[in-house]
GUDREN-311678 format. One record per residue (C-alpha): residue in three letters; x, y, z. Coordinates in steps of 0.001 Angstrom, whole numbers, plus 524288, in hexadecimal, padded with zeros to 5 digits. Each point is the difference from the previous one (the first is absolute). Layout:
# residues N
ALAXYZ...
***
This chain:
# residues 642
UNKA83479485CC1310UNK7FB77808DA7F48FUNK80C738086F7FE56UNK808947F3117FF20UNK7F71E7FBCA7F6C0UNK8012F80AB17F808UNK80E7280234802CDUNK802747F3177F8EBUNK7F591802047F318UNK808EB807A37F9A9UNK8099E7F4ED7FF08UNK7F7557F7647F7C9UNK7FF46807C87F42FUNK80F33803FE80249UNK806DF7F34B80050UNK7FC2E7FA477F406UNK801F880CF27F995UNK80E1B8001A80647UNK8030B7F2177FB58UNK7F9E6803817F134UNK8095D80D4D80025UNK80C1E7FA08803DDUNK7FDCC7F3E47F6F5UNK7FF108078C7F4A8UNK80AC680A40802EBUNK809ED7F6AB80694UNK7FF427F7627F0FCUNK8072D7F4BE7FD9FUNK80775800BF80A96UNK7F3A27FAF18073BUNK7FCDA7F3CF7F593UNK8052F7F73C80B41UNK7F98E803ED80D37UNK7F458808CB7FA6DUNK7F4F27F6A97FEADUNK8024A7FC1C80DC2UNK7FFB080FDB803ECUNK7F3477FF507F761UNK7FA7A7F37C80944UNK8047B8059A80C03UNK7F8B780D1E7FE93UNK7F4DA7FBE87FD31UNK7FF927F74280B6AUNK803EA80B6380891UNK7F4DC8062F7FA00UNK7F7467F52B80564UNK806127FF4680C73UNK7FD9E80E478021AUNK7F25D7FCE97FB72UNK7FDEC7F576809BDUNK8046D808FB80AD1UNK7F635809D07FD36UNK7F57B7F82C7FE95UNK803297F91380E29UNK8005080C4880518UNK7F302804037F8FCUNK7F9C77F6A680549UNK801F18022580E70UNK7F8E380DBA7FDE9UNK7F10F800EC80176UNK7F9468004F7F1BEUNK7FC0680FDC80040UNK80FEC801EE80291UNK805167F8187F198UNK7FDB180AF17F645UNK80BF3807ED8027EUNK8058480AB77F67AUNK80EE8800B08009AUNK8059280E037FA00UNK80D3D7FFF67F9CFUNK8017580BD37F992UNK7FB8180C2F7F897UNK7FE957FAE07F269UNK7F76C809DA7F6BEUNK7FE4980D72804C5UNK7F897805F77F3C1UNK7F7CC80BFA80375UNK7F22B7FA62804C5UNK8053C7F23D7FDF8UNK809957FA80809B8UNK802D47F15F801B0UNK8085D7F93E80AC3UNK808D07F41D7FC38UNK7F9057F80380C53UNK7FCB87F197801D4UNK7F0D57F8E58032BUNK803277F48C80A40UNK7F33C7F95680194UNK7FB7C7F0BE7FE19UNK7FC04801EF7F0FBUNK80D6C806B67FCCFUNK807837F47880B42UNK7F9C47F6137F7D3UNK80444803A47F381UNK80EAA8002E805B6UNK801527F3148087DUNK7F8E27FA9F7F035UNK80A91807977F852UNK80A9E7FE36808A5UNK7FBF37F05F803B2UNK7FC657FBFE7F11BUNK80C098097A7FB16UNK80AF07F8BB8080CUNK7FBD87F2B17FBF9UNK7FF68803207F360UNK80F92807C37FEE0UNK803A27F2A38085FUNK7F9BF7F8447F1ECUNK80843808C87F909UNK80C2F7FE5880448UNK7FE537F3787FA98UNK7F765801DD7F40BUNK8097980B047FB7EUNK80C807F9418045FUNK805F27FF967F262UNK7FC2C80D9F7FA6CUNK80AB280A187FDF4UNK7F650808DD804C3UNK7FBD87FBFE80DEFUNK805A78098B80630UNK7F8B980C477F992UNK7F2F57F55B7FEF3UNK800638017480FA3UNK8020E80D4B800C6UNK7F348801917F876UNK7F8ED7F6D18085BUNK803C280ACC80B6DUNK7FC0980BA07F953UNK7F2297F86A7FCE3UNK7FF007FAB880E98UNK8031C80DCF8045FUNK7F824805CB7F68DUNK7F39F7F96B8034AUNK8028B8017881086UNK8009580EB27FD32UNK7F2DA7FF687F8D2UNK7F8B67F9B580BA0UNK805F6807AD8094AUNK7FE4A80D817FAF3UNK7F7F5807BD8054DUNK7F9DE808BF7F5ECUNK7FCB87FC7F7F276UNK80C0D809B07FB26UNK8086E7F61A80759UNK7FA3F7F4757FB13UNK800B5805B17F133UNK80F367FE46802AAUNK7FF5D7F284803CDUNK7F5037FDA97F584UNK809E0804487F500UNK80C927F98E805C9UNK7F82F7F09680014UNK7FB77803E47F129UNK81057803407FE27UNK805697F24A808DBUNK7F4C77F8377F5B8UNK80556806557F533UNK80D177FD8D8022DUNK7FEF47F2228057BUNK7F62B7FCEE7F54BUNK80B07802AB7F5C6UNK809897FB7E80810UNK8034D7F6BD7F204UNK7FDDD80BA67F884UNK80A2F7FB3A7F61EUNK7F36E7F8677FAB6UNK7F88E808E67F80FUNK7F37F7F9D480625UNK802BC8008580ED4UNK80462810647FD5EUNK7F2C1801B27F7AFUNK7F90A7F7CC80A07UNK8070680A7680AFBUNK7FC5480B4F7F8DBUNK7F1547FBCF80029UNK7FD817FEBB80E85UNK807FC80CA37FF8EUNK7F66D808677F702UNK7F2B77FA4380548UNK803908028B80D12UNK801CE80F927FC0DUNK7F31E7FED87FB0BUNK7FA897FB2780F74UNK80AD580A01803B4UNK7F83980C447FB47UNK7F4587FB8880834UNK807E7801B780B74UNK8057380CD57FDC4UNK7F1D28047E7FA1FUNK7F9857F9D180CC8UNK809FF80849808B1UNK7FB0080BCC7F60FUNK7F2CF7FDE780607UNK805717FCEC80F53UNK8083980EBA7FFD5UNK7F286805FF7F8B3UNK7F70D7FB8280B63UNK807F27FE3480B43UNK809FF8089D7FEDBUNK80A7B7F52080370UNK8034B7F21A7FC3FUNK805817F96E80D59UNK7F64D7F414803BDUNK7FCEC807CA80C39UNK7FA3C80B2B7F8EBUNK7F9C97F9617F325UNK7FACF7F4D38069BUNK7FC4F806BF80CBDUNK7F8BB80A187F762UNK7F6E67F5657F70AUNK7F7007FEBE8095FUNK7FB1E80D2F7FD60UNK803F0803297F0FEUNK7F745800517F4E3UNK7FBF27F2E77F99CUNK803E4803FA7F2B7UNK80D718033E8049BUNK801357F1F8806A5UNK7FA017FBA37F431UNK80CF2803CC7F789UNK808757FE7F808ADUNK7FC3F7F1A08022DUNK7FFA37FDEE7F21FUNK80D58806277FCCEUNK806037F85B80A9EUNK7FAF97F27D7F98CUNK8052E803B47F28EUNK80E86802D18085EUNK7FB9D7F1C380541UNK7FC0A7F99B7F45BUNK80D37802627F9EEUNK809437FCE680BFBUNK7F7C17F327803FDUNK7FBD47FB3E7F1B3UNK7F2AD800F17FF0CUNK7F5D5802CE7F2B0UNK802CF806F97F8A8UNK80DC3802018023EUNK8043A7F1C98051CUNK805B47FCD97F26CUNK80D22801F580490UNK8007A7F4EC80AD5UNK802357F49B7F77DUNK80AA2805717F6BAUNK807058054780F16UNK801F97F03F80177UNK80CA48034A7F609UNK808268039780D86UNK8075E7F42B8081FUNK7F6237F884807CDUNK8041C8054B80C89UNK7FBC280C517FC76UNK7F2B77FBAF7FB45UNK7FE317FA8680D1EUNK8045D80B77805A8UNK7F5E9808D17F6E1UNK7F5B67F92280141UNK800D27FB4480EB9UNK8040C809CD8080DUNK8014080EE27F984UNK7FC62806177F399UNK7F3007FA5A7FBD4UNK7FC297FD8D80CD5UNK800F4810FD800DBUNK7F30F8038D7FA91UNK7F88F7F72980A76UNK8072F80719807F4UNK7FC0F80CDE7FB6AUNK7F36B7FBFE8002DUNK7FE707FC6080FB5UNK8081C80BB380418UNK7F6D8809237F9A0UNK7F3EC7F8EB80399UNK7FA2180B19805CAUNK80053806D67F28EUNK7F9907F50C7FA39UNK7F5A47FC96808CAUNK7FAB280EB380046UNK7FD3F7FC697F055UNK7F4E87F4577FD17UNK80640804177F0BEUNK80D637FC7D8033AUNK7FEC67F56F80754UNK7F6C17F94F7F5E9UNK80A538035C7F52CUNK80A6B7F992808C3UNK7F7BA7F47E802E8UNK7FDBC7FD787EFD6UNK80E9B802E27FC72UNK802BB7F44280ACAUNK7F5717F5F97FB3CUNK8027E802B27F27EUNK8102D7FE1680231UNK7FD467F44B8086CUNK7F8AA7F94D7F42DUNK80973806097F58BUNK80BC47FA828070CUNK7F9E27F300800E4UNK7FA4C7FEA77F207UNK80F488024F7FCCEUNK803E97F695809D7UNK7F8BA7F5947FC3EUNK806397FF397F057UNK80FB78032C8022DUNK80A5D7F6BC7FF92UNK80C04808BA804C0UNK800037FBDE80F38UNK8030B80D2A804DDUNK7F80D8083F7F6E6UNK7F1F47F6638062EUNK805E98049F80D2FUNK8005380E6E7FA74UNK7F0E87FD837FC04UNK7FD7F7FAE880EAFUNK8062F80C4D8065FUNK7F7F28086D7F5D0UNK7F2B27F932803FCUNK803AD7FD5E80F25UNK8040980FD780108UNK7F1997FF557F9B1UNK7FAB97FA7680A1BUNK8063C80A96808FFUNK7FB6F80AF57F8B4UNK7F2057F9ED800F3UNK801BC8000880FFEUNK8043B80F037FE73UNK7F586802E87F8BFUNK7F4D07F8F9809D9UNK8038D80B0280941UNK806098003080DB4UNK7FA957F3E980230UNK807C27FA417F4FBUNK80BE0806FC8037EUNK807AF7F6B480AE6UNK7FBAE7F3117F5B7UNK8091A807357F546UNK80BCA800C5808F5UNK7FD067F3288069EUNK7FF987F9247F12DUNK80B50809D37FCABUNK808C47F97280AAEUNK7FC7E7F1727FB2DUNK8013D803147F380UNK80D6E8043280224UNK8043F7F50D80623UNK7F99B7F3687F6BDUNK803F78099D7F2A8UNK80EED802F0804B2UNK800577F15B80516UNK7FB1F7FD377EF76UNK8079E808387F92DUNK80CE47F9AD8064AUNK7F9527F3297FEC4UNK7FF05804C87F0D3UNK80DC58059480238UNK804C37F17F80482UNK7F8B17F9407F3CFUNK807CA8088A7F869UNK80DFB7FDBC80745UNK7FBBF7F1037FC92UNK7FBAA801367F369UNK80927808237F942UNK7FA6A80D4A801C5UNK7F29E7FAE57F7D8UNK7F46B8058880386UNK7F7907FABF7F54BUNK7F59F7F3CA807D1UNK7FECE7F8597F539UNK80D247FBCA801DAUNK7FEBD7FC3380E03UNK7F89D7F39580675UNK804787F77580A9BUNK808CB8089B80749UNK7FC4D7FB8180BC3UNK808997F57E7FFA4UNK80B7A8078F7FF8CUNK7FD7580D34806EAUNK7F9557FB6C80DE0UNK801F180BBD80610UNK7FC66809177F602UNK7F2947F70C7FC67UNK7FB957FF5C810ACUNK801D580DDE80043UNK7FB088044F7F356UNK7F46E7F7218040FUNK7FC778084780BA1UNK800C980E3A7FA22UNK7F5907F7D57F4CFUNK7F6977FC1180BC2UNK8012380BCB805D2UNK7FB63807947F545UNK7F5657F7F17FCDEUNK7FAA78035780C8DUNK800697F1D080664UNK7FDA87FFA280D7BUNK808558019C808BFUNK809AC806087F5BFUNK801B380F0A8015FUNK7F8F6802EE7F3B2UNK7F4147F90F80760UNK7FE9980A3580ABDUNK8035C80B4B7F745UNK7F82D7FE6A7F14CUNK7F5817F9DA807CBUNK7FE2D80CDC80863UNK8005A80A5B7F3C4UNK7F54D7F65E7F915UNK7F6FB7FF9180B26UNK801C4810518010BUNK7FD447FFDA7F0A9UNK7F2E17F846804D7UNK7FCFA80A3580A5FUNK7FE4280A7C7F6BBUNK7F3CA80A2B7FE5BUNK7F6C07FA6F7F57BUNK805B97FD387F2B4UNK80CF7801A780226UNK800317F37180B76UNK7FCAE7F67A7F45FUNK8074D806127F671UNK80CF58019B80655UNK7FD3D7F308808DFUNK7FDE57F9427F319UNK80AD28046C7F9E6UNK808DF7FD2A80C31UNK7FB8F7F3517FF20UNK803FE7FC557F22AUNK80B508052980189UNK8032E7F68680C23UNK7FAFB7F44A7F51FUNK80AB9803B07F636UNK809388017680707UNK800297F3DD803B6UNK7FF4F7FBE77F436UNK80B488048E7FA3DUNK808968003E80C75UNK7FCDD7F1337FFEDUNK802EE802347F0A4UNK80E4A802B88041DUNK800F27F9E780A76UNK7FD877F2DB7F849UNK805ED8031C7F31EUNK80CED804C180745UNK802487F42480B55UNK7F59E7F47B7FC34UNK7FE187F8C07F2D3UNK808ED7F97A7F852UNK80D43806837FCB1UNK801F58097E7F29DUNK80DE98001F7FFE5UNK80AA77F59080102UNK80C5C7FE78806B6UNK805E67F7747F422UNK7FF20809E67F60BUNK7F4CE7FC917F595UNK7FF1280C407FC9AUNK8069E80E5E8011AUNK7FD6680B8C804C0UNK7EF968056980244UNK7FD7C7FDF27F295UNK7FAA77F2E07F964UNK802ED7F46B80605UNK8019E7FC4D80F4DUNK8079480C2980599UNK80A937FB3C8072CUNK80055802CD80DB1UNK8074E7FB9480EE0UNK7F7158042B8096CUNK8053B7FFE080C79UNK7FDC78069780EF8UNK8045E80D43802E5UNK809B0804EA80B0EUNK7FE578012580D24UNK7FF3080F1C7FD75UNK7F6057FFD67F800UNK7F69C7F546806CFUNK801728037980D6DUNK7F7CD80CBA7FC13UNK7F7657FA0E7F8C8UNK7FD587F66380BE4UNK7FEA480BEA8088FUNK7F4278055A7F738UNK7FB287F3617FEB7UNK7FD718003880EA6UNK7FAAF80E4B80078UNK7F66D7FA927F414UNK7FA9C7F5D580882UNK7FE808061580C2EUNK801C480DB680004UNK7F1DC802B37FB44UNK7F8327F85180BE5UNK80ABA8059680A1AUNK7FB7C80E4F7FAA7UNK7F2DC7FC5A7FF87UNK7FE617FA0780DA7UNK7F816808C28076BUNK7FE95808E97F6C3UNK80E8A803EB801A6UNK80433806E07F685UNK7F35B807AD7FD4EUNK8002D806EC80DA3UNK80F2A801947FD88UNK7FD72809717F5EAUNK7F30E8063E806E0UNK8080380BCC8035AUNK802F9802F27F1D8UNK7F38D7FACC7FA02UNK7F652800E9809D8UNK7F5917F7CE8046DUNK7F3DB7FDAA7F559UNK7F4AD7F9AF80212UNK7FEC57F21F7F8FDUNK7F5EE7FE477F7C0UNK7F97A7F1E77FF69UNK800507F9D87F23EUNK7F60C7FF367F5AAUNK802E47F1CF7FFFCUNK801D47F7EB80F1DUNK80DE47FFAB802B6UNK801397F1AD8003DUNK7FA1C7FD217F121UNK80AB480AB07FBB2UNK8097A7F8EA804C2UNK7FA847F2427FA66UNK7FEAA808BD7F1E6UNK80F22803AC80234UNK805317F28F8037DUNK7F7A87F8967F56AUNK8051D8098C7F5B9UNK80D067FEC4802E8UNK7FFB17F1B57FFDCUNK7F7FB7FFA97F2B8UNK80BC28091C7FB4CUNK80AB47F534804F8UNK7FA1D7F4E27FBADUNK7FD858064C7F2F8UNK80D8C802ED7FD45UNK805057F39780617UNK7F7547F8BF7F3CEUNK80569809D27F6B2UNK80ED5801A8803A6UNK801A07F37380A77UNK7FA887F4537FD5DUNK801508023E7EEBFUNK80B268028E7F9F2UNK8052980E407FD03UNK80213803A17F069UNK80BFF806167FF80UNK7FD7D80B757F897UNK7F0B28064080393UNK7F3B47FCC77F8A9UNK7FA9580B107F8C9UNK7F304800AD8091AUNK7F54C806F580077UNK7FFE78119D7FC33UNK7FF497FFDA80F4DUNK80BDF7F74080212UNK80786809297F511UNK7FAEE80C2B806E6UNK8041B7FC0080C58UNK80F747FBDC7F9E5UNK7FE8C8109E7FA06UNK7FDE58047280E4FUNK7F1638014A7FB2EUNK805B3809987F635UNK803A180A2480886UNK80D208041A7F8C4UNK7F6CF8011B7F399UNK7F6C08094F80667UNK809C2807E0804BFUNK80836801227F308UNK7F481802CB7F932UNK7F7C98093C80B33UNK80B64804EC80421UNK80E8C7FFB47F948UNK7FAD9800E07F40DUNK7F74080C727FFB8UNK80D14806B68090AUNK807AD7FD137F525UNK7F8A7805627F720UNK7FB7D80BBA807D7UNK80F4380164802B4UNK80304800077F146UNK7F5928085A7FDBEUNK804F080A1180959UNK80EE87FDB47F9B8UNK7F9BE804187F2D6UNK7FAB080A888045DUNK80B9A8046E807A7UNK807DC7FF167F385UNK7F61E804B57F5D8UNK7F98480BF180642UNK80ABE804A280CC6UNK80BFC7FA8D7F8F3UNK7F9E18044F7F3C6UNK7FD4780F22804CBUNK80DD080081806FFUNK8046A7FC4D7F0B6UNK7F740809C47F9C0UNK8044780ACA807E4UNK80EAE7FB1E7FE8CUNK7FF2B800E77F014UNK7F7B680AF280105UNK80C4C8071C806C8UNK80AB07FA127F797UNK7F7A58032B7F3D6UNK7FECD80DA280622UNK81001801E4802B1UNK801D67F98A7F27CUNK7F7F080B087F9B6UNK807DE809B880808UNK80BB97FBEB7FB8EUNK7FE9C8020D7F1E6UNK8001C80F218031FUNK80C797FE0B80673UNK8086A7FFFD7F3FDUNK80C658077A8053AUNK7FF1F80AF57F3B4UNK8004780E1B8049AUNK7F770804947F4CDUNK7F6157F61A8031FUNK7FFE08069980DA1UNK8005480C347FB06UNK7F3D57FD387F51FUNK7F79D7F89480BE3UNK8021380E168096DUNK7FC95808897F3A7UNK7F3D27F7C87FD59UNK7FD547FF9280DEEUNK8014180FA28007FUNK7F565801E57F5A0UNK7F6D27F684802ECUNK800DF8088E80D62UNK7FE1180B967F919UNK7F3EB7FBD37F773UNK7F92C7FBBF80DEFUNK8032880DCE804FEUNK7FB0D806397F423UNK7F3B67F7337FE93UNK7FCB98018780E24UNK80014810817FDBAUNK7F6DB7FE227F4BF
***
């Protein structure tokens, strides 16, 4: 059963990078047929998928881990890396989530990018970032992974400024782009460390071996690994990047923040748990970065009105939230996939719900201009609706089983860190109810800010002008599909503690901790926040009308609209002293090594020029230059005998 498992892994990272290849080689010759070669691979990808997974789970528990070689890859003195493939339930669930989440959302597409000359290529880069991300979950070394790493940080960039003919969307590209290099040196620093201590960097070897290294070496290790993590998933201090990412079509928004790239560094995290939990440090750090992000997100949540840059806040804290779970230890590590595979479904089923507003609304993003859709996009508001009650955690929504979990970890902590990380989980689960009821309310409820008569034109004073109406079949059938994963997938996993055992091979079995508060008041504390948070925003956004344009608030309200300043702090801690360190280093490049290159340069023409004037082509000039040469070599003869 094994070897046809691992006869068939190799096809899920090759099919989508097939489809991608030809796409973009075969051209326009493809513009008619190639976004259904785009759909269909990444359903074979899923099928494949599937069949693994059936097949996994007729074999005992001890038998899932399997490492499938492919080939000699780097054979470099004392390092030497195979090309080889990790099939186990961590790296499983990642795929059937990829593969699942990824096909609905190329079936949207078809659809949402029906009129776009450039659908074709569009498709081939959803491939290459499908394909991309598979190979990064599958690999099985952290050499491997590196490859998969950097190809998700190309698809983003690409499909981010897929409209790169608008100067924003390219700069917006070219953002996610650079911060991710920064997270990108971690990783290449951290395998530094791995090839320093271990000698290798294949899972087998690095993560066999932490058991018995030296803390300090997990220590940095750990820690480089969350910098690579905190650029690829968005969190502080290099999350700044998420929102202006939300310049890309919808479907690939969904597709970012669903299913692959940010969803990475969690990733990263759990597979190199036993790294981690041989360092107190690094975990703690891990478990701050994640409370702090899950706050941070929600702070900016709470004051945007662009409908898919609030969702970009949500996936910034809710990633947060999983981040927090890595950092509580093993014990934390199954709740981060378990809210990881939730999240993916309610967020992909809101970003086409966000996707669909759009389609309705004339590609306007901006809330302020909504109200009262529900009247004209059933669909969209029913399923929309259940991603929003999953997320806020209502029971029996998936969010319920998942958040709920991670908080009541955060609870079971040692000392301090129970209240201050179960505190801060628990905030977080208040505001984000509040302003996912926030759009929720301002987008579907209320009364309507726009007209279908035409009092006014275009988003700018006046009642924009707007037809809302239902999108295709293409496009709501998917979201329907995700809208039935975000009510019930979470209590199917949870049911019997399902999913946790599922990933016991990978992640072990930890003991549980009981909470510093009793289980049951935690989960009154969760609920009654999250209805305070609802019915908050419903008297703010639902029952009173909307101003069109936004109040100027409070210095926390402006903060909060600045992404808490985080573009200023990094212009001025960061891009401003490099540019001035850079034109300090041009200076001197031109002033002292330019300017001794010069020196030397004149001092050689000067030289030849001085030469040259003895070179007048007269014979008796010759002639008087070898007599005076003769006696000035006779009177150092002469004065040398004396």
């Amino acid at each position: 059963m094994g070897s046809a498992t691992s006869n068939l892994a190799w096809l899920l990272v090759a099919i989508p990078a097939a489809s991608a290849a030809l796409l973009l080689v075969a051209g326009r010759r493809s513009d008619r047929w190639g976004h259904w070669l785009g759909v269909l691979a990444s359903v074979a990808a899923f099928v494949v998928g599937a069949v693994i997974l059936v097949q996994m789970f007729a074999m005992p528990a001890a038998e899932r881990v399997m490492d499938v070689h492919l080939f000699t890859w780097i054979p470099a003195g004392d390092l030497s890396v195979d090309a080889g493939l990790r099939v186990d339930p961590l790296s499983m669930t990642f795929v059937m989530l990829v593969t699942f989440v990824g096909s609905l959302i190329h079936i949207y597409s078809v659809a949402y990018m029906e009129h776009d000359a450039g659908r074709r290529r569009f498709f081939a880069y959803l491939n290459l970032f499908v394909a991309a991300m598979l190979l990064l979950v599958l690999a099985d070394s952290y050499a491997l992974l590196f490859v998969g790493w950097e190809g998700v940080g190309l698809a983003s960039y690409l499909l981010i400024g897929f409209w790169n003919h608008h100067l924003d969307y390219a700069v917006a590209a070219k953002k996610a782009f650079v911060m991710n290099r920064v997270g990108d040196a971690g990783l290449i620093l951290a395998m530094a460390v791995m090839f320093t201590a271990f000698g290798a960097v294949d899972f087998a070897t690095v993560l066999g071996g932490a058991g018995d290294a030296n803390e300090t070496v997990l220590t940095a290790t750990g820690l480089l690994l969350l910098l690579a993590a905190c650029g690829k998933s968005a969190q502080f201090p290099l999350q700044a990047w998420l929102g202006d990412a939300m310049a890309g079509p919808t479907p690939v928004s969904a597709l970012i923040h669903a299913a692959t790239m940010v969803t990475a560094g969690v990733y990263l995290m759990v597979r190199s748990g036993p790294l981690l939990s041989g360092s107190p440090t690094a975990l703690l750090v891990v478990a701050i970065v994640g409370a702090v992000t899950l706050l941070f997100g929600a702070i900016v949540g709470s004051a945007k009105d662009d409908i898919k840059k609030v969702l970009a806040a949500s996936t910034m804290s809710q990633i947060g939230y999983m981040m927090l779970a890595a950092g509580l230890g093993p014990v934390g590590y199954a709740f981060a996939i378990f809210h990881l595979v939730t999240h993916g479904f309610f967020k992909a089923g809101m970003f086409l719900g966000a996707g669909s507003v759009m389609h309705g609304m004339d590609d306007s993003v901006n809330m302020r201009g909504f109200g009262a859709l529900s009247k004209f996009m059933k669909v969209t508001w029913l399923t929309f609706m259940m991603g929003w009650l999953a997320i806020l955690g209502v029971p029996p929504f998936s969010g319920f089983w998942s958040k709920d979990a991670i908080i009541e970890t955060a609870f079971a902590g040692e000392g301090w860190q129970a209240w201050v990380f179960g505190i801060a989980a628990l905030l977080g689960a208040g505001i984000t109810a509040f302003y996912m009821s926030r759009l929720f309310f301002m987008t579907f409820h209320g009364k309507a800010r726009w007209s279908e008569k035409g009092a006014g034109t275009g988003d700018g004073p006046g009642t924009p002008v707007r037809h809302p109406h239902e999108s295709p079949a293409l496009m709501t059938v998917p979201m329907i599909v995700l809208a039935i994963g975000s009510v019930a997938l979470g209590g199917l996993l949870a049911w019997g503690d399902v999913f946790v055992h599922w990933l016991e091979p990978v992640v072990g079995h930890p003991e549980h901790h009981e909470p510093v508060l009793p289980v049951r008041v935690i989960q009154v504390l969760v609920v009654g926040l999250v209805i305070l948070g609802a019915v908050i925003a419903w008297l703010r956004y639902g029952a009173r009308p909307v101003p069109a344009h936004a109040p100027e608030g409070t210095a926390l309200t402006r903060a909060a609209r600045n992404d808490l300043y985080q573009d200023a702090v990094n212009e001025g801690v960061f891009m401003r002293p490099s540019q001035y360190l850079t034109r300090a280093l041009v200076f001197s490049d031109v002033a002292v090594v330019d300017g001794v290159v010069r020196g030397i340069a004149r001092s050689t023409a000067g030289l030849g020029t001085a030469v040259r004037r003895v070179q007048t082509g007269y014979v008796r000039s010759y002639a008087a230059l070898m007599l005076g040469g003769v006696v000035l070599a006779l009177v150092v003869v002469l004065a040398s005998r004396v």
